[in-house]
N, C-alpha and C positions, 0 to 999 in steps of 0.2 A: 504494500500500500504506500502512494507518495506520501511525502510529509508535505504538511500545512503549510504554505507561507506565507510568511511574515514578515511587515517589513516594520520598521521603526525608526519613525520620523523626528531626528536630535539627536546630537551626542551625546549631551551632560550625563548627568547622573541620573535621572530618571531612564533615559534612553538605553544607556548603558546597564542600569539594571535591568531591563527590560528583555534584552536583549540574551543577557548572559541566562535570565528565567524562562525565554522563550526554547533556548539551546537545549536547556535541562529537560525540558516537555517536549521534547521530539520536534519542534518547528523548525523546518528551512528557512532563517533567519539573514534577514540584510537591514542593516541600516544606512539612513541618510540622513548628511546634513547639508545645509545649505549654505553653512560658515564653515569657519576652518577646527575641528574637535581637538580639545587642549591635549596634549603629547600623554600625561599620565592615563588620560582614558582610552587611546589610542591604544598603549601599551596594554590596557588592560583587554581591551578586543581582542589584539593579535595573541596575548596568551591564550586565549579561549577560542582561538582558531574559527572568528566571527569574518563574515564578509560585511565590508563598511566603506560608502565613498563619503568625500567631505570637496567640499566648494561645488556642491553641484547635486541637483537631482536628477537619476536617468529617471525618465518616464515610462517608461517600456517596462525596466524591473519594480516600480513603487503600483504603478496599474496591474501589474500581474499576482498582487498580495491576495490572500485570501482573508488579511486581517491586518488591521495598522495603529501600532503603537501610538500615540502624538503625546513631544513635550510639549508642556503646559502653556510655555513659552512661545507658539506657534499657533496664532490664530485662526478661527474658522476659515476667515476669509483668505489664507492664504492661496493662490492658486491650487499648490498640486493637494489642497485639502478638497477645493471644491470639485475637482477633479475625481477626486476620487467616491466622494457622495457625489456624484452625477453619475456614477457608475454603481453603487448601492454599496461598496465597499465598505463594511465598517470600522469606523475611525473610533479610538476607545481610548482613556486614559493609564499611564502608567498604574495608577492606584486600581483602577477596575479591572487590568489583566492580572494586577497580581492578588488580588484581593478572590477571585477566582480559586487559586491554588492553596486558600489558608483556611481552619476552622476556627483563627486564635479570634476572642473578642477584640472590636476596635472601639477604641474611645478617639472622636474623632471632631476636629477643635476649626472651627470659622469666624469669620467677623472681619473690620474693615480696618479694627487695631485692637492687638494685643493678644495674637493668635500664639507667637514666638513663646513671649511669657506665661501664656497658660498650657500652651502645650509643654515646654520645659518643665516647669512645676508640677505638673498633672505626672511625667513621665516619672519623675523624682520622686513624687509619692507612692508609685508603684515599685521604683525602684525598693525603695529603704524598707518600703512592706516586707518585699523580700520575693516579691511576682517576679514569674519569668516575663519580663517586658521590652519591648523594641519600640525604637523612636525612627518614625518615618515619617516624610511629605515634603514639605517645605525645610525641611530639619531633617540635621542628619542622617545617613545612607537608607539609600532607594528604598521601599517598599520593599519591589520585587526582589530585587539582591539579597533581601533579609530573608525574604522566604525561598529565596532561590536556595541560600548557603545553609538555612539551618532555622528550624520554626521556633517564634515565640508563640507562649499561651496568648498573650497581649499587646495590643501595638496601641502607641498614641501617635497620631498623625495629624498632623497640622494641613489644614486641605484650604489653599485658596479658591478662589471661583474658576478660574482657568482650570482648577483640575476637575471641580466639580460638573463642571460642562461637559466633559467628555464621561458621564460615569454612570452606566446604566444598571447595573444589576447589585452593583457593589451595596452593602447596608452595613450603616452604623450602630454597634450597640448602646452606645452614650454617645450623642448627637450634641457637642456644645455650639451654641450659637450668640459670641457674645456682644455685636451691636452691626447693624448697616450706615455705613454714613457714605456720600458719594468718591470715589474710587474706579479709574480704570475705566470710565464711562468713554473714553475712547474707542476701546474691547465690546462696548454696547451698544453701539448706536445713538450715543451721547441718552441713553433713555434711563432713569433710573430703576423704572420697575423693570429691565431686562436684568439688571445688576441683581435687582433684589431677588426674583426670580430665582439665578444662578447661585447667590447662598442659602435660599430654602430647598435646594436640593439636598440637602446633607438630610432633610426629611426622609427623602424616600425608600422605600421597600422597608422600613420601620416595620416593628409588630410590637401587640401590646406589650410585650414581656421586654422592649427595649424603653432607653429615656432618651427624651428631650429636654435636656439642659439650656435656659435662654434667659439674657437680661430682659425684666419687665418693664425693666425706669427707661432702657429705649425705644423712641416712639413709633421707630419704623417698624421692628420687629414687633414688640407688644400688637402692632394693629395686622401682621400678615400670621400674626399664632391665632388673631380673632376670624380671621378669612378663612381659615384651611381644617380643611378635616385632619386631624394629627391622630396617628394609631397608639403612636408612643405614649408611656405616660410621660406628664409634663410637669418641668420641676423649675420655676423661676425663680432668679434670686434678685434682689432689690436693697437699693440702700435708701430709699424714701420711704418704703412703706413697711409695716410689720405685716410679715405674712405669718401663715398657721402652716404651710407646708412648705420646703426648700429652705433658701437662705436667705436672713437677712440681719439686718444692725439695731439693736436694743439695748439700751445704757453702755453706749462705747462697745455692745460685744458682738461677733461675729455669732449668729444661731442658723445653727443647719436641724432640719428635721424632712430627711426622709429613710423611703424603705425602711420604716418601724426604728431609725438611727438617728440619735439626737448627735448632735456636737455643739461645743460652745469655745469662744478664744476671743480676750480681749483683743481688740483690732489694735492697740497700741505693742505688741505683741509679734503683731505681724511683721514678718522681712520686709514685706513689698511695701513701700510706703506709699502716698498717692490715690486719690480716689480711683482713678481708671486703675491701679492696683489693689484696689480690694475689691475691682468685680473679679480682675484675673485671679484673686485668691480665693475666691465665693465661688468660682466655676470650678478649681481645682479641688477646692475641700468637697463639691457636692460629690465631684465623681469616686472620691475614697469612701467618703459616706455608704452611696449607692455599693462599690465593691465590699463594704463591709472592711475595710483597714483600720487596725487599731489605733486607738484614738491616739494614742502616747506617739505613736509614728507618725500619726499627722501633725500634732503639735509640735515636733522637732524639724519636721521639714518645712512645714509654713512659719513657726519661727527664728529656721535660718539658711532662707534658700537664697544664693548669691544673686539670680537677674540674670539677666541676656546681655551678653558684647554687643554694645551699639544700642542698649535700647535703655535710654536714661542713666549714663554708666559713669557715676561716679569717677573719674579717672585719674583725677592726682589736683593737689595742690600746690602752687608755685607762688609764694612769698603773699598767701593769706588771699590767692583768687583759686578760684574751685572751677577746673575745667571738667563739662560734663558731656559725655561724647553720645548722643541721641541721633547718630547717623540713621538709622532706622527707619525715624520720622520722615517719610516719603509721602504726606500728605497732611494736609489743615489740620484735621481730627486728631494725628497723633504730636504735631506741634500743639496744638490747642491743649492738651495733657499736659506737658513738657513745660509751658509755660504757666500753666495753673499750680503746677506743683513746688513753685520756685516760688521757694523762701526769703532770699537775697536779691537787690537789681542785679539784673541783664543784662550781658551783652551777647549780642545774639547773631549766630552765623548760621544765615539761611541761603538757598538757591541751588540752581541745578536745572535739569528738565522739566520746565511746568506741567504738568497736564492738565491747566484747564482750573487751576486754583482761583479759589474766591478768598483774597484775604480779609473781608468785611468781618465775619468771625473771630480772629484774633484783634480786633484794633481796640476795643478794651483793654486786653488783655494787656497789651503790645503798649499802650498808654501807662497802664499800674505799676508794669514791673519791667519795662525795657528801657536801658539810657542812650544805646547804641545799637547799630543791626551793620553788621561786614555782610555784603551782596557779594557772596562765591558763585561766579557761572559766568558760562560765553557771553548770557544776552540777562543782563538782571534789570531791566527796563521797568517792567512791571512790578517788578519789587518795592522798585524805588519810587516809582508815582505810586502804590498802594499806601506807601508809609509815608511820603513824604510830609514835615509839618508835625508829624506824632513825634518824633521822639530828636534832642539835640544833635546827634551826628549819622549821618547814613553816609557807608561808604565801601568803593569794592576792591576786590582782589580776584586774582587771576589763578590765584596756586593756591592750595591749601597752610604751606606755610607762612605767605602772606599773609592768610587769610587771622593766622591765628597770632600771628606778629601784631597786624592790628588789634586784634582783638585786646589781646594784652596790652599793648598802649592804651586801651580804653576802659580800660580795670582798672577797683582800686579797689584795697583791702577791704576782704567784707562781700566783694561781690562773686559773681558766677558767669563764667564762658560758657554760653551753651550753644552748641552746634546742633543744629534741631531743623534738617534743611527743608521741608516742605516740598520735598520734588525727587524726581530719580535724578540720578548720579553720573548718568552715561555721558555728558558731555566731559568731563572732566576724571572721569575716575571708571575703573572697570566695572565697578557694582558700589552696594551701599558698604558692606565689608572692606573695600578697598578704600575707600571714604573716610571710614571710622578710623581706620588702621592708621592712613597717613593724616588722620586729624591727632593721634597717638603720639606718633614719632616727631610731629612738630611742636606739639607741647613739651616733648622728653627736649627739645633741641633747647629750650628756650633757656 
């Protein structure tokens, strides 16, 4: 009997595990990419005796699939995608092939900020329980690769909407959904209920006997959990309001009450400091709740769980100014965090790739606590007519060490540097990690 082919559209790390899981499951396996695939995943193809072209798609071999991988990364609309649904080929995501080959539960983590930090924490919880647990999605190694090389009982996966697009069968046993705010409406037809849509999919193929984990206090979600038929049962958590079931905040304390499991912890208590980190902590504690983890393991790990590189990161102090490196912050919503949560005045290092930002929403904020703002990027135009008038000096740089040169000339004992850029990174810097990194090393220079 011929074997199945396969073909898988991207190098990265999704592609790549994809690829090596397809191998394993008897498929005639080729990948493409359309850029050039970084040398270490390259090397890892050719050990695995995989066929793979890079700077180029043939058409001939991607139409001849009997099923197609797609990184997340690669939009419907790319041609040889639509190509290939004009042809009924099914196009599927890395998480729904390999989600296919596994019986392990998934707890499985959405939202338009602070997926990183709830999914890390969620995973750590499981971790220190003592669960066999694997960390995939967005966050460390592939899905597939993980159940390619060796199965966990448990997977926490971080799933953006790009992955969620491509995922049809795949179902989550704890379904966290922690806010919609506009994001990536580029990828949508500039429409937001296509966006919203695409993170209520983490609903689907649900059954009673799974959960739906979701912030109530936001107002997009609260009103699409009112719209839709949900199988799952439903467990929200809130810090406005006292509920009688899930979790919320009562005299300072964190109260979770589900699946017949109470828990309680002062929120002063908590690692994560930060409103927008006490939902990521209120989602993380529901889902140990729901597993049944003991209470004493949860208290130790949400009392002292380190945070995410890049995301609010405390970074060092340099003669009484606090640089905080929030490279992360790739949109309004998680700058809007970022500067609510700031103790000290600002100075503040934003810019990059716009997409489409409304900075009407920070100019409060940007008024209260900002004395300065360094414009990092090729084109910071809009930046600077946004802000112009709010705050005493607006001013740009070209490099990131500039960037933070200035910055620190506009410090003064007492304050906080915060890089919190509102945009992607790709004009200047390879990703947001390579952002943060050399926002690092320019501060160590200083």
């Amino acid at each position: 009997m011929p074997q199945k082919k396969l073909v898988i559209l991207g190098g990265g790390e999704s592609g790549v595990g994809a690829a090596i899981l397809g191998a394993k499951k008897g498929y005639d396996v080729f990948l493409s990419d359309l850029g050039e695939i970084k040398g270490d995943y390259q090397a890892t193809l050719k050990a695995h005796g995989l066929a793979f072209e890079q700077k180029q798609h043939t058409e001939a071999r991607i139409l001849d699939a009997e099923l197609v991988v797609k990184s997340p990364g690669i939009p419907d609309k790319a041609p040889i995608v639509v190509k290939l649904k004009g042809q009924n080929i099914p196009v599927i995501s890395e998480i729904e092939f390999a989600g296919r080959y596994t019986d392990a539960k998934t707890i499985c983590i959405t939202g338009s900020n602070g997926k990183t930090t709830t999914t890390l924490l969620t995973y750590e919880l499981l971790k220190r329980a003592g669960l066999n647990v694997g960390l995939a999605g967005n966050v460390g190694t592939s899905f597939a690769l993980q159940v390619a090389q060796g199965d966990f009982d448990y997977y926490v996966i971080e799933l953006s909407s790009y992955q969620l697009d491509n995922m049809e069968e795949f179902r989550a046993n704890i379904a966290i959904l922690l806010n919609i705010t506009p994001d990536h409406l580029d990828r949508y037809e500039y429409k937001m209920q296509n966006y919203v849509d695409s993170k209520m999919r983490i609903l689907q193929n649900q059954r009673p006997d799974d959960w739906f984990v979701y912030c109530a206090d936001d107002p997009v979600v609260a009103a699409e959990v009112t719209k839709r038929t949900i199988q799952a049962q439903k467990v929200p958590f809130s810090i406005t309001a006292v509920l009688k079931e899930g979790c919320w905040i009562e005299n300072e304390t964190m109260k979770i009450n589900v699946n017949t499991n109470t828990f309680d912890m002062t929120i002063y208590d908590l690692a994560l400091q930060g409103k927008h980190n006490l939902y990521n902590s209120m989602a993380a504690g529901i889902s140990g709740s729901i597993l049944n983890l003991r209470k004493e393991d949860m208290r130790e790990c949400l009392s002292d769980f380190q945070g995410v590189e890049h995301r609010l990161e405390k970074f060092l102090r340099v003669h009484n100014i606090e640089f905080i490196n929030d490279s992360k912050a790739t949109n309004i919503n998680s700058v809007w965090y970022a500067l609510e949560s700031m103790q000290s005045p600002v100075v503040w290092i934003v810019g990059g790739v716009d997409k489409g930002n409304d900075y009407s929403m920070l100019f409060d904020l940007v008024k209260e606590k900002v004395k300065a703002i360094v414009c990092l990027g090729k084109d910071n135009d809009k930046i600077m007519a946004a802000f112009d008038g709010m705050v005493p000096d607006i001013v740009e740089a070209r490099s990131m060490e500039e960037a933070v040169r200035s910055a620190y000339f506009h410090a003064q004992k007492g304050d906080a540097v915060l890089l919190s850029p509102a945009c992607a990174s790709f004009d200047l810097f390879e990703n947001y990690e390579d952002r943060g990194r050399q926002f690092k090393a320019a501060v160590r220079n200083l």
